[in-house]
Legacy VTK file of the C-alpha trace (Angstrom):
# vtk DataFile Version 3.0
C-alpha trace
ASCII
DATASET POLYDATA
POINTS 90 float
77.557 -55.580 68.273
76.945 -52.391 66.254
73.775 -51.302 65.853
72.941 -51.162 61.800
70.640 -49.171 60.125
67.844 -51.756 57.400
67.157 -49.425 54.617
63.214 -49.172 54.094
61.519 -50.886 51.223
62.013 -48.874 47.707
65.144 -47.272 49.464
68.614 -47.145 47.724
71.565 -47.563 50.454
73.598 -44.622 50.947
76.888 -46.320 49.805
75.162 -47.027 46.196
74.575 -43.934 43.646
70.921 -43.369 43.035
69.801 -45.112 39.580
68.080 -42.519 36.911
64.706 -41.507 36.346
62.821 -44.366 34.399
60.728 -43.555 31.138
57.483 -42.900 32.062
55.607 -45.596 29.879
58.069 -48.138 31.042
57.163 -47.088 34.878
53.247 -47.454 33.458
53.972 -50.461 32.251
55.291 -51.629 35.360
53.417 -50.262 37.730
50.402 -51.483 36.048
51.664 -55.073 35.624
52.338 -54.951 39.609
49.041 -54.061 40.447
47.399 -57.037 38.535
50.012 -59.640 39.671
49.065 -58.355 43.256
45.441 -57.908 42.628
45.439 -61.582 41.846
47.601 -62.992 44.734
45.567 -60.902 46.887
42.430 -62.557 45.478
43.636 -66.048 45.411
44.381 -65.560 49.277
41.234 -64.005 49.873
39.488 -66.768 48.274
41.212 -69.508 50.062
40.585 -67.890 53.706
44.025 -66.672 54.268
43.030 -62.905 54.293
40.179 -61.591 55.359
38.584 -59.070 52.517
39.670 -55.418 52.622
42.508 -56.488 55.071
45.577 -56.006 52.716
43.981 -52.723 51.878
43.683 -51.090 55.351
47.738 -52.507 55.472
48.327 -50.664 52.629
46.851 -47.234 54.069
48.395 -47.621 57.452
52.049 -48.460 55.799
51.258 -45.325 53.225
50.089 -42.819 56.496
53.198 -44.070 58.201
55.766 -44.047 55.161
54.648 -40.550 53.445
57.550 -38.933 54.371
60.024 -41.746 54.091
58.871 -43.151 50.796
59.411 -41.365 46.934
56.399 -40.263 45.300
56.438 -43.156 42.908
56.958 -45.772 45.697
53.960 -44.036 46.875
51.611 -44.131 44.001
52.041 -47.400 43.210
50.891 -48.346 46.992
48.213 -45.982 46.238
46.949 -48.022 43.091
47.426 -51.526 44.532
45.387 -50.461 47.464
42.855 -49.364 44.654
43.352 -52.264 43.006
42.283 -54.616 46.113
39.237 -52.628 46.945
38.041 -53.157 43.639
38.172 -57.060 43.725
34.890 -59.307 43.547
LINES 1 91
90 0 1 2 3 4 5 6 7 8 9 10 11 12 13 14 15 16 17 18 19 20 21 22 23 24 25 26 27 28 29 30 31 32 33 34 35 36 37 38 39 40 41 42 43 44 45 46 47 48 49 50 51 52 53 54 55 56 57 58 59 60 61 62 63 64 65 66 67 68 69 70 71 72 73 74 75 76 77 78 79 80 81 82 83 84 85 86 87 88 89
């Protein structure tokens, strides 16, 4: 069996041509919806003993030290503000 390459997360396969720049409120927009949907599963699994607190966070800095030169910028500042996001969770 050949061996075959996963693209990573965020990653556009090299047979597909890239998609264009978004508008920067629309990537806002969605990158702050994402963070609250996540801050909120991550909260509701916190809360139910399924995670331990801070544990999705230290996951999210490990991926982002391992990913930084693998990942886009914007893949990367979104981690960066749901890890921000989970931190910041009562």
């Amino acid at each position: 069996m050949k061996d075959r390459k996963i693209p990573l997360v965020g990653k556009v396969p090299s047979n597909k041509p890239p998609r264009p720049p978004a508008d920067p409120e629309v990537l806002s927009a969605h990158i702050a919806a994402t963070t609250a949907a996540y801050q909120v599963l991550v909260l509701a699994m916190e809360r139910r003993g399924l995670l331990d607190r801070g544990e999705v966070a230290e996951l999210l800095k490990t991926y982002m030290e391992v990913a930084k030169d693998r990942e886009t910028p914007v893949t990367l500042a979104l981690l960066h503000e749901m890890r921000l996001a989970v931190l910041d969770i009562d």
